[in-house]
C-alpha positions as CSV (number, residue, x, y, z in Angstrom):
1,X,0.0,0.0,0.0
2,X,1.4,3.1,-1.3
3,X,1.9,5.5,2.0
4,X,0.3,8.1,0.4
5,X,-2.7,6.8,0.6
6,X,-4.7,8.5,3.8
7,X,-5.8,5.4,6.0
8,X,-9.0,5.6,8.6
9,X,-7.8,5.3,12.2
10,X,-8.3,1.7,12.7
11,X,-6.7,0.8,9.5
12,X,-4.0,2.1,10.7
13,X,-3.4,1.3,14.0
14,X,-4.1,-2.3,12.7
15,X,-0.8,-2.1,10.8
16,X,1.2,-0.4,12.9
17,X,0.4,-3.0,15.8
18,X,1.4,-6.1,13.9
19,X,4.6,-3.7,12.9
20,X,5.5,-4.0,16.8
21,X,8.2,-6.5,18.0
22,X,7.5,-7.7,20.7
23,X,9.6,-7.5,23.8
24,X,11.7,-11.2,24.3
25,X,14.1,-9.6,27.7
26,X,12.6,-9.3,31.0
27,X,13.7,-8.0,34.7
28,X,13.1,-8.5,38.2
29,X,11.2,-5.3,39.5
30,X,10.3,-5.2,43.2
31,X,6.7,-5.1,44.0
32,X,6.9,-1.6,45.4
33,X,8.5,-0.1,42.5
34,X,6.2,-2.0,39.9
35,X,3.5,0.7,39.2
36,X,2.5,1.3,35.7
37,X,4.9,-2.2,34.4
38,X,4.3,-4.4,32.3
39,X,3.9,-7.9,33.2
40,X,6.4,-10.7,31.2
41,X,5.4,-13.4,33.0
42,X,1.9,-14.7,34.7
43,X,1.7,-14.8,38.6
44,X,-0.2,-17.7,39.9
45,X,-1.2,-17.3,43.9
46,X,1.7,-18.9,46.1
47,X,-1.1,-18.8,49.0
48,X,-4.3,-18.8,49.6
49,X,-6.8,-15.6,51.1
50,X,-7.1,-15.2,53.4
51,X,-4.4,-17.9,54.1
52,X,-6.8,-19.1,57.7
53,X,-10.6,-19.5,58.1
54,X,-11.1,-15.2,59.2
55,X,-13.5,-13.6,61.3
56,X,-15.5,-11.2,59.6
57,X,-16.7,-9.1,62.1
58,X,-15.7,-8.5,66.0
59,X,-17.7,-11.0,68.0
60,X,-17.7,-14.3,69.2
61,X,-16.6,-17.4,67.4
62,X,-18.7,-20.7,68.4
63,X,-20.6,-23.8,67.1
64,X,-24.0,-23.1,65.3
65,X,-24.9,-26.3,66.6
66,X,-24.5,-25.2,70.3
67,X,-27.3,-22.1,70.0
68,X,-29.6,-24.7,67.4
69,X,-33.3,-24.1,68.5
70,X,-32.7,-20.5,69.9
71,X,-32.1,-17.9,70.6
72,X,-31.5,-17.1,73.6
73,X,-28.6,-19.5,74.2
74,X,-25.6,-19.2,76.7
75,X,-22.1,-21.0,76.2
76,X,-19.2,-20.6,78.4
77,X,-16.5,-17.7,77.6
78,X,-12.9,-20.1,76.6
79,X,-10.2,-17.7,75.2
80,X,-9.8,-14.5,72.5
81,X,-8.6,-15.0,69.3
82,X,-6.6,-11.8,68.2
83,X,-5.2,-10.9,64.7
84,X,-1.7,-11.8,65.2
85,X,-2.0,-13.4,68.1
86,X,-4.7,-16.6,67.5
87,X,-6.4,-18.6,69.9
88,X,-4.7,-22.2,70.2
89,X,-7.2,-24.0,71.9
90,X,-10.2,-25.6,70.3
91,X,-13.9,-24.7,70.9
92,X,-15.6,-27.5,72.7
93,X,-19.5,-28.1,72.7
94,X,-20.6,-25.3,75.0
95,X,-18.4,-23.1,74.9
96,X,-17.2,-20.1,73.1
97,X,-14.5,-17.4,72.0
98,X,-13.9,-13.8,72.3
99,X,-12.5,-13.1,68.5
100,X,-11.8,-9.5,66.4
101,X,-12.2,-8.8,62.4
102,X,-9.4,-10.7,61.0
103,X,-8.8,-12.7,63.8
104,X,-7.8,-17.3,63.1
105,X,-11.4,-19.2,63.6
106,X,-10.4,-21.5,66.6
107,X,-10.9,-24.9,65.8
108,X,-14.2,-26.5,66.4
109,X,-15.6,-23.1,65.4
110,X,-17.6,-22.4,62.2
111,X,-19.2,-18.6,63.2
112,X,-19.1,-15.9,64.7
113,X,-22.3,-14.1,66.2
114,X,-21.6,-10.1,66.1
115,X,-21.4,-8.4,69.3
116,X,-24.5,-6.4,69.0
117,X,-26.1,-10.0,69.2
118,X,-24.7,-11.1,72.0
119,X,-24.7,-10.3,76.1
120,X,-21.5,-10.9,78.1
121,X,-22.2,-12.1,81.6
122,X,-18.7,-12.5,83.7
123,X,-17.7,-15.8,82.0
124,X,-20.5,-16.7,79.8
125,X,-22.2,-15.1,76.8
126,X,-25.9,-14.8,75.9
127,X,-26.2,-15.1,72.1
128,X,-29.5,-12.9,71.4
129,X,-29.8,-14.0,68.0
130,X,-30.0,-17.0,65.1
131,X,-26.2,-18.0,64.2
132,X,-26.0,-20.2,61.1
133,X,-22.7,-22.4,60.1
134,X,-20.6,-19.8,58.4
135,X,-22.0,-16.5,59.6
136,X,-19.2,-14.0,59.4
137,X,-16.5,-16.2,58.6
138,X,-14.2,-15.9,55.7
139,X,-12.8,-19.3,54.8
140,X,-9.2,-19.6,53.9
141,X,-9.1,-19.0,49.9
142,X,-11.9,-16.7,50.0
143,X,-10.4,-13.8,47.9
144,X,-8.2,-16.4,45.8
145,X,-7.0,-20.4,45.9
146,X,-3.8,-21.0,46.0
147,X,-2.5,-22.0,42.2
148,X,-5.0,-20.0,40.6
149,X,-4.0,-17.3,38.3
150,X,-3.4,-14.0,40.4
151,X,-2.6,-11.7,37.3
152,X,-1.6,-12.6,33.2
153,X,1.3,-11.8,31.5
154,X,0.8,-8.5,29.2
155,X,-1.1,-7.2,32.3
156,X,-0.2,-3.1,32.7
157,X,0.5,-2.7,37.1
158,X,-2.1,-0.5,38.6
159,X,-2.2,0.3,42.5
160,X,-4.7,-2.5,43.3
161,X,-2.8,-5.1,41.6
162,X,0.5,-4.3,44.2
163,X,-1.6,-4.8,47.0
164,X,-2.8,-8.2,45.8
165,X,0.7,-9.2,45.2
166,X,1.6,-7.7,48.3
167,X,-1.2,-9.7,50.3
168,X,0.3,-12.5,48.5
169,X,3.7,-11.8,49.7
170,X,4.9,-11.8,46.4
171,X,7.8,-8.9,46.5
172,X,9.3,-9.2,43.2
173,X,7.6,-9.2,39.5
174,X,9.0,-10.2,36.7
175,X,9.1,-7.2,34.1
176,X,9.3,-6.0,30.3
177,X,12.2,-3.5,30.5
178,X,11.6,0.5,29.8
179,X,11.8,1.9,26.9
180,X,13.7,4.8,25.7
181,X,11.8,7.7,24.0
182,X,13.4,10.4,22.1
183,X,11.0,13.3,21.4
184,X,12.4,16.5,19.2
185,X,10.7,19.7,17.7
186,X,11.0,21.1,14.4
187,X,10.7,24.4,13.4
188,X,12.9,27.7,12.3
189,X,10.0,29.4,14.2
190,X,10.5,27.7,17.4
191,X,11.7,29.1,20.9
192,X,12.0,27.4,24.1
193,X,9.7,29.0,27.0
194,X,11.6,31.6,28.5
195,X,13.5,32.8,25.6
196,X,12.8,36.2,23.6
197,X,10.0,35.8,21.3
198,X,11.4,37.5,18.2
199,X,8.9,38.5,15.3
200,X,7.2,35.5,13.5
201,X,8.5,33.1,16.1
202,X,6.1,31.1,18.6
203,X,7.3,29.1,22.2
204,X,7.4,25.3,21.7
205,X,4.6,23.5,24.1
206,X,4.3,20.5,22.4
207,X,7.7,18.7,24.0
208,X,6.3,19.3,27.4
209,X,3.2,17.9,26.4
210,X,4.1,14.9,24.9
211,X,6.9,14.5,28.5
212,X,3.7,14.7,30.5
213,X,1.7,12.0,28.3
214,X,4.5,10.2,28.2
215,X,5.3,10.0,32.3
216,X,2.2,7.8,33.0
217,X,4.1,5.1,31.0
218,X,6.9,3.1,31.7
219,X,9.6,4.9,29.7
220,X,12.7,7.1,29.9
221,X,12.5,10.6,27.8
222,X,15.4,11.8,25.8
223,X,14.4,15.6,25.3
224,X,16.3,16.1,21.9
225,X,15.1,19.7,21.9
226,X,14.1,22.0,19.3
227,X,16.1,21.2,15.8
228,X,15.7,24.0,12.9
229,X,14.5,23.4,9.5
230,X,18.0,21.8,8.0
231,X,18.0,18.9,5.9
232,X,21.3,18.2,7.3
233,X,20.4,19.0,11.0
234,X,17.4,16.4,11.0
235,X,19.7,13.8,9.5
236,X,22.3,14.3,12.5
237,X,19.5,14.6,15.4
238,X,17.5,11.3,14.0
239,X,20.8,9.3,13.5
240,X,22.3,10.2,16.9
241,X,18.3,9.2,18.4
242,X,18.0,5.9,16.6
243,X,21.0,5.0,18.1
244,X,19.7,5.8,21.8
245,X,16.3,5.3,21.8
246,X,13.9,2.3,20.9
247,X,11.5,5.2,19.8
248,X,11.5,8.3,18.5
249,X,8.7,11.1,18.5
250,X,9.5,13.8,16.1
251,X,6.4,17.2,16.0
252,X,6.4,19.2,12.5
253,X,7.9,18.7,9.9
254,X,5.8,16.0,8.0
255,X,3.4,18.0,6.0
256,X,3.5,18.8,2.5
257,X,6.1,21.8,2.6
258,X,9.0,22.5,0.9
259,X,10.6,22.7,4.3
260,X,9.5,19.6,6.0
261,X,12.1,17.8,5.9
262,X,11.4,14.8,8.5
263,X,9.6,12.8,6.0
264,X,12.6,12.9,3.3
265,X,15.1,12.3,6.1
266,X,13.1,9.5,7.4
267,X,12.7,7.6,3.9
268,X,16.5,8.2,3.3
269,X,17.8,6.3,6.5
270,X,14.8,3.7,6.6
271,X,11.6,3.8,5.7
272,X,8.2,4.5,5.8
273,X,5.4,3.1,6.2
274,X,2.0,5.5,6.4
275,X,2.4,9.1,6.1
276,X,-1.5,10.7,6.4
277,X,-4.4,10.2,8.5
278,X,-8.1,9.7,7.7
279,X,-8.4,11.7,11.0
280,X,-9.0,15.3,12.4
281,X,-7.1,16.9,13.7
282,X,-4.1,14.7,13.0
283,X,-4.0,14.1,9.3
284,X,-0.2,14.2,8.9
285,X,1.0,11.9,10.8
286,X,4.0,9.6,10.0
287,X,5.0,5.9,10.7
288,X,8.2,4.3,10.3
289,X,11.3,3.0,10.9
290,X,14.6,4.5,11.2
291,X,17.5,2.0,11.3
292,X,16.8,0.5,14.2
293,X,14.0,2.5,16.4
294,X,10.6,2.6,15.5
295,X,9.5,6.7,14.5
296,X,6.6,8.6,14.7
297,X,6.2,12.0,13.1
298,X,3.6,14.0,14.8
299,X,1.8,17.2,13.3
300,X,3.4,20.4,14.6
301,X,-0.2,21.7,15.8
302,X,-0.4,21.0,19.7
303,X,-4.0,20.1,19.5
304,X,-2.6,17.6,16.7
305,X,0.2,16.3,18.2
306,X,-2.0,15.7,21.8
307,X,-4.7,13.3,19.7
308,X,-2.6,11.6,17.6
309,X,-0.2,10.5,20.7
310,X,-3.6,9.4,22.6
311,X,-5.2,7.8,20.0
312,X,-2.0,6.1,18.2
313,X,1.3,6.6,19.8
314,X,0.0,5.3,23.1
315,X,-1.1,1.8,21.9
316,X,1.8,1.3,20.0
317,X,4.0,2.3,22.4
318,X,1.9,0.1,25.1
319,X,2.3,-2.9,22.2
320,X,6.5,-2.3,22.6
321,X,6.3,-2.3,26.2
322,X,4.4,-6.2,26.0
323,X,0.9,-4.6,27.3
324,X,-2.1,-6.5,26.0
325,X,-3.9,-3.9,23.4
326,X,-7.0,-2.4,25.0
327,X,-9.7,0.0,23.0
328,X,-10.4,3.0,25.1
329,X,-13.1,3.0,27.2
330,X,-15.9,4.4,25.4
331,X,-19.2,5.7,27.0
332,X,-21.7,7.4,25.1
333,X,-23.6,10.8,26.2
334,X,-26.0,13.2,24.7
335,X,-24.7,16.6,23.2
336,X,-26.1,19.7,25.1
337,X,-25.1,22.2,22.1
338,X,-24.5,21.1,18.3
339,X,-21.5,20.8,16.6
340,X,-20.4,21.0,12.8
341,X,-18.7,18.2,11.4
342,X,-17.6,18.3,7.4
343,X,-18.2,14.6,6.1
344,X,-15.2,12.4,4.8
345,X,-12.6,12.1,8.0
346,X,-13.4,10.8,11.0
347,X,-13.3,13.8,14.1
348,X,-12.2,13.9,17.7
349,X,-13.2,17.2,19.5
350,X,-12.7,18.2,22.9
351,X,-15.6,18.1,25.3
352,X,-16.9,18.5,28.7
353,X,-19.0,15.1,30.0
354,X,-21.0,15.5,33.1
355,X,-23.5,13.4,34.4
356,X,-27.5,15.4,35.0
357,X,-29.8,12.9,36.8
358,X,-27.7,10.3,35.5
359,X,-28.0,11.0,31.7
360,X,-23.9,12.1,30.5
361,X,-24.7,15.0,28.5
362,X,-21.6,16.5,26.3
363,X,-20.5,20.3,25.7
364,X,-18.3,21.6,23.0
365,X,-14.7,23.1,24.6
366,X,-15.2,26.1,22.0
367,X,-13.7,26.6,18.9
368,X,-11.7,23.5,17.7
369,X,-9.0,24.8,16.0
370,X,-6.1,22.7,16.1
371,X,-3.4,25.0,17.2
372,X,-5.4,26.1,20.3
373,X,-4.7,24.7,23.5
374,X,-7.5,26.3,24.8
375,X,-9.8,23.7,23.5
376,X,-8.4,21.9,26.4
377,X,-8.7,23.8,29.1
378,X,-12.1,22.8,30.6
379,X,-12.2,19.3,28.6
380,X,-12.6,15.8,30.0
381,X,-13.1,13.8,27.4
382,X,-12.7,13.6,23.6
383,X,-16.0,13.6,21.3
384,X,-16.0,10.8,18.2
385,X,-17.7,11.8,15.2
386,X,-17.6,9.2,12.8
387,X,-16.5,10.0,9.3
388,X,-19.8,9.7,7.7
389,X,-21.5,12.3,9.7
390,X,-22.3,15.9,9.1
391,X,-23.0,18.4,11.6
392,X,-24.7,17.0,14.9
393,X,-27.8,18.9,16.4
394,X,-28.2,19.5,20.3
395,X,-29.7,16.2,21.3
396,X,-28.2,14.0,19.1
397,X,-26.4,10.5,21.0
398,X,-22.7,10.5,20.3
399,X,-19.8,8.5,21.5
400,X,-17.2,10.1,24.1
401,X,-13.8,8.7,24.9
402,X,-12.5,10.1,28.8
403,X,-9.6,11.1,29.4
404,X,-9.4,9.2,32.7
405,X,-9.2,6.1,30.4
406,X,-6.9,7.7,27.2
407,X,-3.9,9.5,30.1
């Protein structure tokens, strides 16, 4: 397929995934320091749990059997069970145990009454209330058997799957290593923030933004800078980054212009394989391969360069890492104002999603421009209109993709 052939979104993500090598090295990474990595290899539960029968509640542990036909009943006081400090001696017929949430069922036991059920004379205990077998008792493999899958290989960490390793005593993962990222600006009209804005220049945001995006993830940025509009210069930068980093992230310079050079550069020291977009805003946006490290060239319009990196950098870079490719949560929600929408290339706009007695209802961030950032200032969520559309009215049921599920 010729690469100048503009590709819908899903096309091309298609073809860039099964571009992706997958990852063959792995690591140990303690537990602790596992957030936001990539499993290589799938944990299976060393223990069970909880790893005892558990109290649920605080209470009194007995036999059922021993308040059948009541209540009330009375059985003799025997011991306490404590967490971390469990009762050794078994419940006999009559009797029973002082025990606490968390606390080892004694033997013989098989429930707990609660204490609001129950009376405590000196040495013996009034149970109030019907107790059945198992009535606030966790039993040991409640939350997961030992040998049974805990977490699969390709999984991304979050903070609920440490604790569960954690719980497990598991204290080291094995890991898909980091990657190194190289992201570069081009532009003879670029300035770094802070520097004198000279006539016809503009400050470079989109390197902080992409460093931002790109901290959620596993990786290590190579800021490259801002390189000018030189043939010569972009040949030098790219070279030096495919020899440092497994990707590299390059904003301007792949349009149509006499002096975008990326896209020449790029085809003379590899290749490339899709150069436009079916998508706005994000049209030109470049896929390759320099001599070794995969490349993406991003527009040079922040707005651009922000939903292209979502929407395709992420899960390709997420495919590189070992992750398992997810689609973005999707929810749908009704559009408060309308929007216009040309026909022919498929549209994300920025939006504000709130929920009003329970319905998600959608509002247009303003003007949607691709070069202004302000589209983003009171957005949450990203607005899909599909290609076919034309402009939406104020009513009308469209598809919205958080960013709590896209960051």
């Amino acid at each position: 397929m010729a690469v100048s052939q503009r590709l819908d979104l899903d096309q091309a993500l298609q073809r860039m995934l099964m571009d992706v090598v997958q990852p063959s090295a792995q690591e140990a990474v303690a537990t602790g320091d596992a957030l936001g990595r990539v499993l290589a290899k799938t944990i299976t539960a060393p223990i069970d749990l909880p790893p005892f029968d558990a109290s649920a509640m605080d209470g009194f542990a007995l036999r059922a059997d021993d308040v059948a036909g009541g209540p009330p009943r009375t059985l003799m006081l025997s011991g306490t069970s404590l967490a971390g400090h469990p009762m050794t001696a078994p419940i006999d017929a009559g009797q029973c145990a002082r025990i606490f949430t968390g606390a080892p069922m004694p033997a013989g036991a098989d429930a707990v009454a609660i204490q609001e059920d129950c009376t405590l004379e000196g040495d013996r205990v009034r149970f109030e209330q019907p107790v059945r077998s198992g009535d606030h008792v966790r039993p040991a493999g409640h939350d997961v058997r030992r040998g049974t899958p805990l977490l699969e290989r390709g999984r991304t960490l979050n903070a609920f799957d440490l604790g569960w390793l954690a719980a497990s005593g598991i204290h080291t993962v094995s890991a898909y290593p980091r990657l190194t990222v190289a992201i570069l600006s081009t532009g003879d009209e670029l300035r770094e923030p802070g520097m004198p804005l000279t006539p016809g220049a503009i400050f470079d945001a989109n390197r902080t933004l992409l460093r931002a995006l790109l901290s959620r993830l596993p990786v290590d940025v190579i800021d490259l800078g801002i390189v000018p509009d030189s043939q010569e210069r972009i040949a030098e930068t790219l070279l030096q980054a495919d020899q440092d980093a497994d990707l590299v992230i390059c904003s301007g310079g792949v349009s149509v212009g006499d002096a975008d050079w990326v896209k020449r550069v790029v085809e003379d020291v590899g290749s490339l394989q899709l150069w436009r977009l079916n998508l706005k805003p994000g049209k030109p946006l470049a896929y390759g391969r320099l001599r070794r490290a995969a490349f993406f060239g991003l527009p040079g319009n922040p707005v651009s360069a922000v939903v292209t990196l979502l929407l395709v950098v992420r899960p390709v870079l997420e495919a590189m890492l070992g992750a398992r490719p997810t689609a973005p949560p999707m929810t749908t929600a009704v559009l408060r104002t309308g929007l216009m929408h040309e026909p022919g290339r498929e549209e994300y706009q920025r939006g504000t999603l709130r929920l009003v007695d329970g319905v998600g209802e959608v509002t247009v961030t303003g003007d949607q421009s691709s070069n202004r950032l302000a589209s983003f200032a009171q957005a949450n969520c990203l607005i899909r209109i599909p290609k076919a559309y034309g402009d939406l009215e104020a009513g009308t049921r469209v598809m919205v993709l958080p960013f709590y599920g896209l960051l």
